[in-house]
C-alpha positions in Angstrom: 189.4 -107.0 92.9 191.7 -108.1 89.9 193.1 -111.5 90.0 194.4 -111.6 86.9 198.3 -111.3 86.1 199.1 -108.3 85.3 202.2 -107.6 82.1 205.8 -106.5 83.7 204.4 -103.3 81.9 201.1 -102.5 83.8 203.1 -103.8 87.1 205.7 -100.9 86.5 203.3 -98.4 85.5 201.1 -99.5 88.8 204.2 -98.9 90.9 205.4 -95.5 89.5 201.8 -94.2 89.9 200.9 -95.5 93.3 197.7 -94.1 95.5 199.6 -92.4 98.0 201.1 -90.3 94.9 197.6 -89.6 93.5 196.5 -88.7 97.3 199.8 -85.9 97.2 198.5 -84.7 94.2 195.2 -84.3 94.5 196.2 -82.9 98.6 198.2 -80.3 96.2 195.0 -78.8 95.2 194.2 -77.5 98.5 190.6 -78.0 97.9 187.8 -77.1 100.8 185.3 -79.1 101.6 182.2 -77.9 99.6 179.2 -78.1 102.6 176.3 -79.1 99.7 175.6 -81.8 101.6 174.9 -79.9 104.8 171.3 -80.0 103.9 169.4 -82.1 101.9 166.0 -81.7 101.0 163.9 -84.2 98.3 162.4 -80.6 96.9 165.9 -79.1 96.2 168.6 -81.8 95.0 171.5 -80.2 93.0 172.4 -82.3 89.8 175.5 -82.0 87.6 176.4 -83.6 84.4 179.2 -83.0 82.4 180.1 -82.2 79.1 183.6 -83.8 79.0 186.0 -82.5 76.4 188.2 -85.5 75.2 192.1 -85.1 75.0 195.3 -85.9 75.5 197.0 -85.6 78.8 201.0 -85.5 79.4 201.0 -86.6 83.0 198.9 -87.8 85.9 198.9 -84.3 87.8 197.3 -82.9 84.2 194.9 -85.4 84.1 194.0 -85.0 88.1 193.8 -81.0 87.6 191.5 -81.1 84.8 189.1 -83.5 86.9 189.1 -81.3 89.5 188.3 -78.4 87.6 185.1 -80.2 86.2 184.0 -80.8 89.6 184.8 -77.5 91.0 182.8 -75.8 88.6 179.7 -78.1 89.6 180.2 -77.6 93.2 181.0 -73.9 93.2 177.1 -74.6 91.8 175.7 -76.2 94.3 175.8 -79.6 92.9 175.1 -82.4 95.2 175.8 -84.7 92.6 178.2 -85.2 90.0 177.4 -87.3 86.6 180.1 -87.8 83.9 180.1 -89.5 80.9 181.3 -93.0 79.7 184.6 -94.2 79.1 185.7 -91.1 81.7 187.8 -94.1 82.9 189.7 -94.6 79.9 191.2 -91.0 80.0 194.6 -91.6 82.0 195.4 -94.2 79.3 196.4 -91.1 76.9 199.5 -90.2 79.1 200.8 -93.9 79.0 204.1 -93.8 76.8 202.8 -96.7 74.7 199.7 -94.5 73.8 200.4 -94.2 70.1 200.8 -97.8 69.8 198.3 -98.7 71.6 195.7 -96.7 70.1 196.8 -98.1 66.7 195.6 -101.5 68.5 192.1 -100.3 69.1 191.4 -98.3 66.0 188.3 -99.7 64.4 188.3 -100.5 60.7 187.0 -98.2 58.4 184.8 -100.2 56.7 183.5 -102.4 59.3 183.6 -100.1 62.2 185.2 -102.6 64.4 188.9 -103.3 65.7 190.7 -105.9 65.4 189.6 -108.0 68.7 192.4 -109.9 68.9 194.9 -106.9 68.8 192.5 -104.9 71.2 191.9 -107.4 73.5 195.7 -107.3 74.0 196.2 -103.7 74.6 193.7 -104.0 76.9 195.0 -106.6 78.8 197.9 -105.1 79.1 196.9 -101.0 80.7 193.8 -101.7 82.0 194.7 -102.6 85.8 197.1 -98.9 85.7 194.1 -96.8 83.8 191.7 -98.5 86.4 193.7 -97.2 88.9 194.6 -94.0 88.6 191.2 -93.2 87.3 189.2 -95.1 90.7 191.5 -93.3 93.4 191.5 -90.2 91.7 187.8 -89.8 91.5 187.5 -91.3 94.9 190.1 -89.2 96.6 187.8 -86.0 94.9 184.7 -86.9 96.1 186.2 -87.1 99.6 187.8 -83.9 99.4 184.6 -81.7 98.1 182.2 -83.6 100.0 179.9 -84.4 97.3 178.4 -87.5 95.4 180.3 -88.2 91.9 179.0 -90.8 90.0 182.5 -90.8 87.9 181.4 -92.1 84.6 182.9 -95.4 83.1 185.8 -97.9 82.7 186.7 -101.3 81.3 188.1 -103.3 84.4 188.8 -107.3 85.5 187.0 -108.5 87.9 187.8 -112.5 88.3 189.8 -112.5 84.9 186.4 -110.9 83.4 186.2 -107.9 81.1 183.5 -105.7 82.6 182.2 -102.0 81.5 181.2 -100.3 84.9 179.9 -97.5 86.4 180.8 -96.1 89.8 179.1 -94.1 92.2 181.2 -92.8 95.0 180.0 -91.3 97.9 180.9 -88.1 100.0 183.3 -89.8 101.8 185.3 -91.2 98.7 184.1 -94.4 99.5 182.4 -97.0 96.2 178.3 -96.6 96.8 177.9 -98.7 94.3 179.0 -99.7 90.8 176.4 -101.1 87.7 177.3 -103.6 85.4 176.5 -102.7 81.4 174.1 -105.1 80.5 173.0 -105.2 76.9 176.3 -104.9 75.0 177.3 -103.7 71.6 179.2 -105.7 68.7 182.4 -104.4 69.6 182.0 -105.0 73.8 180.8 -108.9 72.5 184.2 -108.9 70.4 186.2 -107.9 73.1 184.7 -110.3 75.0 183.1 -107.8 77.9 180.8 -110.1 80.6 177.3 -108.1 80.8 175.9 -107.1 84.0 173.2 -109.2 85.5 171.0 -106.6 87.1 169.6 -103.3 87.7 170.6 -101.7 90.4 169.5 -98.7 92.9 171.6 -96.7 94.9 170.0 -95.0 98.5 171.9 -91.6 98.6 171.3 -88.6 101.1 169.5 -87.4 97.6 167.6 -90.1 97.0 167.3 -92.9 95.1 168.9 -93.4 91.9 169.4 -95.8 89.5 172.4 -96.1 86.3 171.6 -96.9 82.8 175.5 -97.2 80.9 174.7 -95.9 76.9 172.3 -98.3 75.0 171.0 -99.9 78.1 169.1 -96.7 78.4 167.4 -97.9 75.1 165.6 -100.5 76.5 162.2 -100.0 78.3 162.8 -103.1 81.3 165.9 -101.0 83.0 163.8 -98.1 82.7 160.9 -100.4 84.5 163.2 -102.0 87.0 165.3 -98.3 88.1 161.2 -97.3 88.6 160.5 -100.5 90.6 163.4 -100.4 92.9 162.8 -96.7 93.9 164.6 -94.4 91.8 164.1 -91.4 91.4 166.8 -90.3 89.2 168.0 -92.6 86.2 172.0 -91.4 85.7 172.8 -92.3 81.8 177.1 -91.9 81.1 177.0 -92.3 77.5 178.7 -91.2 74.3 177.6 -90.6 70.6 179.4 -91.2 68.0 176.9 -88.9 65.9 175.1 -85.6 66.3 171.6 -86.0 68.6 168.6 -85.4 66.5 164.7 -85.7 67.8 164.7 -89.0 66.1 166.8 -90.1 69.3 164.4 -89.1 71.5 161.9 -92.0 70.6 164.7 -94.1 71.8 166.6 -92.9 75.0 166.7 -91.3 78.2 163.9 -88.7 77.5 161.7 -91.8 77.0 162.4 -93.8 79.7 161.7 -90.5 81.9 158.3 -90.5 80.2 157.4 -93.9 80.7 158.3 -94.1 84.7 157.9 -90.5 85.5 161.5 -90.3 87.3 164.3 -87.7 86.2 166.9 -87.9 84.2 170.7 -87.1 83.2 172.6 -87.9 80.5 176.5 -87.1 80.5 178.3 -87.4 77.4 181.9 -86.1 76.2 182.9 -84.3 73.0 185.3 -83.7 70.5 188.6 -86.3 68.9 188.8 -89.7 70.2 191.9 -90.5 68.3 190.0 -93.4 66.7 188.8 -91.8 63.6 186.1 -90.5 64.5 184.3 -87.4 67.0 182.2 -87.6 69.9 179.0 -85.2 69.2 177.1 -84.9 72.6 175.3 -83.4 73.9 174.2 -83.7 77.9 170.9 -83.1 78.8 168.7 -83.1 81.9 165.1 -85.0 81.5 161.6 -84.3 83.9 158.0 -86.2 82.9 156.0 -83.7 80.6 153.7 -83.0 83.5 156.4 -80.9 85.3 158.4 -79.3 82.4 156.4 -76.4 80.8 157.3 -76.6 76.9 156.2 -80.6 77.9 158.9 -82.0 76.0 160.6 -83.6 78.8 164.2 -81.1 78.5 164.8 -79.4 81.7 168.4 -78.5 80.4 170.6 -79.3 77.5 174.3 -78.4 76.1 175.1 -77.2 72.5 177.1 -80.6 72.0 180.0 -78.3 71.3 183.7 -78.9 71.1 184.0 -77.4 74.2 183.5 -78.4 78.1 180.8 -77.3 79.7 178.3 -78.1 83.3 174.6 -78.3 82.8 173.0 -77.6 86.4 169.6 -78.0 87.9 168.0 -78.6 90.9 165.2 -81.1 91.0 162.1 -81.3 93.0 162.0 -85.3 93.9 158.0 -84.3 95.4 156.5 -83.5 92.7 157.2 -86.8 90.5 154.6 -88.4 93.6 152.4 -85.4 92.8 152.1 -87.1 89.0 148.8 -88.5 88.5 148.9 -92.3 86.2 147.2 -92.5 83.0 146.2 -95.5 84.0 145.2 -94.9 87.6 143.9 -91.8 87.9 140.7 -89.6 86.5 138.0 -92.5 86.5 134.6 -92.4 85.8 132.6 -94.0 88.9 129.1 -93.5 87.1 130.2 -94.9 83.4 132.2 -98.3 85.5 129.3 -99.3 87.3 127.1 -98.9 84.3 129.2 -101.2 81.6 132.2 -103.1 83.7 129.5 -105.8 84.9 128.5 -106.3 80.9 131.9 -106.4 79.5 134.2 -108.9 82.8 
């Protein structure tokens, strides 16, 4: 899956942290599997996002530990599946010796906002294939041990000698269900020279449908249109803001999209330091059309965006979104159409 050579660095990194050692350590946890697949109904589906609390990690089996504790706490809830946030992929790069350093690389300017790409793009370059890695078999190697769906949040990986940000779904037998492409990128991901997705893309699931919108793609109405048209019933949104949610983005996200195609939706975001100079503010949410939720403002759950981790839970009814009648469909007026449509067409 990655042609490209990799530094005498990320080779010797790869080596010291092979699969077979994240398969011991994960086979450490003596986890059991979960049964929350065991049955599946469309009324009663068990969604998870989390709240991911950024930090530093000394060592692979700190990083696999906290992971796992994430997704125990969702499971031990009944979730069926498992959202996390963007960048989730990035976090075994803080126990890499040349951390410091390489942080130093990527740290925006503070009066642009962006890093110097050239410097980046060489940092980059130079972990990616080892964060990939470790972060890929790690999530995969959990899924297959609790028996659930994790959609694991997302990376920066090579794929032909090009830079992409994806997404991965994994499946309750650890194995990839799918992966999405970001497509509408950001002034930094064009400076680093990241190759946008092409498509939209649904996933079929034991759940259901769903469909993932990586951070500002959500802002656009077409994915929202094209996750509808391809079956979806549930739009998965990994993101992270560098500023604290107000209603204002609302007119403008996830909660819109959910409005205008009458699916669900989660949103997964982490919190706290990202050793760039600047916080992540949350928070994660879970969004239903108007006509189910009862304040009908679309907010089935939501965190405090806190410094802290936390699990928002719910179990959706997939039914009742075919239960929603169209604005533009529904409630017509036989007696009024025959009297004026022949005038005005």
């Amino acid at each position: 899956m990655h042609p490209f050579k990799m530094s005498s660095l990320a080779r010797m990194l790869s080596v010291k942290v092979s699969p077979k050692e994240i398969e011991g350590l994960v086979g450490r946890l003596n986890i059991a599997p979960s049964g929350n697949l065991d049955i599946v109904t469309s009324d009663s589906v068990g969604v998870a996002a989390v709240q991911l609390l950024l930090k530093r990690y000394e060592s692979v089996a700190e990083y696999i530990v906290d992971m796992n504790l994430y997704i125990e706490d969702a499971v031990n809830r009944r979730a069926q599946l498992i959202v996390f946030p963007a960048f989730a992929g990035l976090l075994p790069f803080t126990f890499m010796p040349q951390y410091e350093a390489g942080i130093e690389k990527i740290r925006p300017d503070p009066y642009s906002g962006l890093p110097d790409f050239k410097s980046a793009n060489a940092s980059l370059a130079l972990v990616a294939e080892f964060v990939y890695e470790v972060f890929y078999y790690t999530m995969s190697m959990l899924a297959a041990k609790h028996r659930v769906y994790i959609m694991a949040g997302t990376s920066y990986c090579y794929e032909d000698e090009e830079l992409r940000h994806r997404a991965f779904l994994f499946a309750d037998d650890g194995q990839l269900a799918g992966f999405q492409d970001k497509v509408s990128l950001n002034t930094a991901e064009q400076g680093l020279s990241v190759n946008e997705g092409a498509e939209v893309k649904a996933f079929d699931t034991p759940m259901g449908t769903v469909a993932i919108a990586i951070g500002e793609d959500v802002g656009y109405y077409e994915v929202g249109r094209i996750a509808k048209s391809l079956g979806a019933g549930i739009l998965l949104n990994p993101t992270w803001l560098r500023r604290e949610y107000t209603p204002a983005d609302a007119a403008d996200g996830l909660n819109l999209r959910v409005q205008e195609n009458k699916f669900y939706g989660v949103r997964s975001a982490a919190v706290g330091d990202t050793g760039l100079g600047f916080p992540l503010q949350g928070p994660c949410a879970i969004y239903a059309p108007n006509e189910i939720v009862r304040g009908k403002n679309g907010i089935l759950e939501q965190s405090s965006g806190r410094y802290a981790p936390d699990i928002l839970y719910r179990r959706l009814n997939l039914d009742k979104l075919s239960e929603i009648k169209s604005p533009y469909t529904s409630d017509k007026n036989s007696a009024f159409l025959d009297k004026y449509v022949d005038r005005l067409y």
